[in-house]
C-alpha positions as a Markdown table, in Angstrom:
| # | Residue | x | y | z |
|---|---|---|---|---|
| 1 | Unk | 0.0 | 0.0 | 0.0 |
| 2 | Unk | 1.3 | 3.7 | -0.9 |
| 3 | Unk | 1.5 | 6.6 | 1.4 |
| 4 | Unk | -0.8 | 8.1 | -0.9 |
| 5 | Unk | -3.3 | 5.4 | -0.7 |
| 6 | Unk | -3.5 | 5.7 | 3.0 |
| 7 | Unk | -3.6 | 9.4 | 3.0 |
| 8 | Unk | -6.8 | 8.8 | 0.8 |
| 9 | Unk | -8.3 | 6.8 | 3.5 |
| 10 | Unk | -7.2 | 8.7 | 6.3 |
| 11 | Unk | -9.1 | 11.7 | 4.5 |
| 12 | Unk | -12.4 | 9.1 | 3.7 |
| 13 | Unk | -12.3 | 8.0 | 7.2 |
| 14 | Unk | -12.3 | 11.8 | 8.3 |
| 15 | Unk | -15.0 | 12.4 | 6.0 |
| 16 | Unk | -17.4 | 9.5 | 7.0 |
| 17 | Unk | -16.9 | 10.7 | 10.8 |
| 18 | Unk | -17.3 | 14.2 | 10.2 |
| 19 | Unk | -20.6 | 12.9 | 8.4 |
| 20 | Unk | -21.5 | 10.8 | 11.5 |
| 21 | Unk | -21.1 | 13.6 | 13.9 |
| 22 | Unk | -23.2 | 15.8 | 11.6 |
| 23 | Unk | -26.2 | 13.2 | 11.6 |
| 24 | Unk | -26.2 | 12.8 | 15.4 |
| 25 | Unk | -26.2 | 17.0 | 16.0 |
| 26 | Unk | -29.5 | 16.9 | 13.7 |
| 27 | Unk | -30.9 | 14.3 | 15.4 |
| 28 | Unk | -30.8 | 16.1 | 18.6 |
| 29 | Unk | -31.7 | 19.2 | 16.8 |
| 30 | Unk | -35.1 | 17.9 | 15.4 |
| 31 | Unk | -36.0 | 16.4 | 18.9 |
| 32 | Unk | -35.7 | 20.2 | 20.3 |
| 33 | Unk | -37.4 | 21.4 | 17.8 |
| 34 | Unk | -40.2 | 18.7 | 18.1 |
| 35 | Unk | -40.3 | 19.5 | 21.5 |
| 36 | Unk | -41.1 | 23.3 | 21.3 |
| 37 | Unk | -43.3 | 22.4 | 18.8 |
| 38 | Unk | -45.6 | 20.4 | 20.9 |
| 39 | Unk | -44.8 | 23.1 | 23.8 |
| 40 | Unk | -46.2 | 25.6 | 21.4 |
| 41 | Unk | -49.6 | 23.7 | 20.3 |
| 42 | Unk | -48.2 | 23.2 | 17.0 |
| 43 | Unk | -47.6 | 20.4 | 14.7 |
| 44 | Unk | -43.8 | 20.1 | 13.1 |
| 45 | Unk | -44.7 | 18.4 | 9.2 |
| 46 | Unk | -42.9 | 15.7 | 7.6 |
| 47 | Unk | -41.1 | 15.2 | 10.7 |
| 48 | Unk | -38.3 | 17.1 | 9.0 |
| 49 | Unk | -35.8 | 19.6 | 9.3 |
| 50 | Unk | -33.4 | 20.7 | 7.1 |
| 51 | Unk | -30.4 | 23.1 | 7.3 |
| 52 | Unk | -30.7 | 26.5 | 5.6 |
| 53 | Unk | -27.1 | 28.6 | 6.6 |
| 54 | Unk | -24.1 | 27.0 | 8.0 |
| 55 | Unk | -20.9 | 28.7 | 9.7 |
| 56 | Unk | -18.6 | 30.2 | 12.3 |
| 57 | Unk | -19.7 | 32.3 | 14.6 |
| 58 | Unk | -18.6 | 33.7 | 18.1 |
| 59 | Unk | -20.5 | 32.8 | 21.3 |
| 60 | Unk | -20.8 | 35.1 | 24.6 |
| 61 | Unk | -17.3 | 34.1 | 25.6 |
| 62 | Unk | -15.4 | 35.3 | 22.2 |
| 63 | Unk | -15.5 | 31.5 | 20.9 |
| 64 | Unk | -15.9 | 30.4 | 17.6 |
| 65 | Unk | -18.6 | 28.0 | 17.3 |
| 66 | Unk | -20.2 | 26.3 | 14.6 |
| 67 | Unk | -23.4 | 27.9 | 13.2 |
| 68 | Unk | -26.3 | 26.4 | 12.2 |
| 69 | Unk | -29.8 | 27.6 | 11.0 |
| 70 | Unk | -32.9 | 25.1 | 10.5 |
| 71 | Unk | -35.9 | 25.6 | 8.3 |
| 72 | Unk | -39.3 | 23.5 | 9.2 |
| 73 | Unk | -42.6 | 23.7 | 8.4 |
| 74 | Unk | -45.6 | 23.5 | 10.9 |
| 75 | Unk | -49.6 | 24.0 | 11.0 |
| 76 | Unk | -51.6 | 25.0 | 13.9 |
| 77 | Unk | -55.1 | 24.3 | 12.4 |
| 78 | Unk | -54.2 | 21.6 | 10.1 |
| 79 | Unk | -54.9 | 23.9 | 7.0 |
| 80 | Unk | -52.1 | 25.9 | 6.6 |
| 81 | Unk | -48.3 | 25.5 | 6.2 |
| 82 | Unk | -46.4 | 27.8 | 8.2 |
| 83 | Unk | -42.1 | 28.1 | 8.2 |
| 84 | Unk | -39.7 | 28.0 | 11.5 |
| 85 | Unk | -36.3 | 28.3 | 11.9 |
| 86 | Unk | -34.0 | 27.0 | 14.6 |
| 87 | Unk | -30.9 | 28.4 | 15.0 |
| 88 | Unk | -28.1 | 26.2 | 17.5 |
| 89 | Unk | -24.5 | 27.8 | 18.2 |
| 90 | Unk | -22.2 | 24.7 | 19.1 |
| 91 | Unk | -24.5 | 22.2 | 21.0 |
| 92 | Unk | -26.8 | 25.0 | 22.3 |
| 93 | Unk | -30.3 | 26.2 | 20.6 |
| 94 | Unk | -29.8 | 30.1 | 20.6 |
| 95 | Unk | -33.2 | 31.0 | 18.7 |
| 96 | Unk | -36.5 | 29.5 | 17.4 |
| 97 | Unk | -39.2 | 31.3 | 15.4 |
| 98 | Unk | -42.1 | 30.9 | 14.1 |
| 99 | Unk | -43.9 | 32.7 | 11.3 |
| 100 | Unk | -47.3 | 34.4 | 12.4 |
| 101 | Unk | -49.7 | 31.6 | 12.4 |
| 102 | Unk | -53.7 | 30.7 | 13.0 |
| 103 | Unk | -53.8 | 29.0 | 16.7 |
């Protein structure tokens, strides 16, 4: 084996666990944002979210922080479609909206 192929798998293995992290923050994600959902007497659709913006960011304490904003849909009345976003800084929800709605 070259030092070239193994560099290539070093990099696939960094990929596929980069990938693996990723899954398990939006996991956790869509359970908070299931939660406030039901806290809020709405439905979340498609039992779904999906992510709009990613970055860097600073937190309170002048650290960078990965960046994330959430789209989702949800109804109130079961007639309407409405949008929310969820926005998480690191492992920590920092905002959730969502647009004027029916309740």
């Amino acid at each position: 084996m070259l030092l070239s192929d193994v560099f290539v798998l070093l990099i696939l293995c960094l990929l596929a666990w980069l990938w693996w992290l990723d899954r398990g923050f939006k996991q956790a994600a869509y359970k908070k944002c299931k939660q406030y959902c039901e806290q809020t007497n709405v439905t979340l659709l498609d039992d779904n979210i999906y992510i709009k913006k990613i970055g860097l960011r600073k937190n309170t304490n002048g650290q960078w922080k990965l960046y994330r904003c959430f789209r989702f849909e949800f109804t109130s009345t079961y007639e309407q479609r409405y949008q929310g976003t969820m926005e998480t800084l690191g492992h920590n929800v920092i905002n959730i909206k969502l647009d004027p709605h029916r309740i």
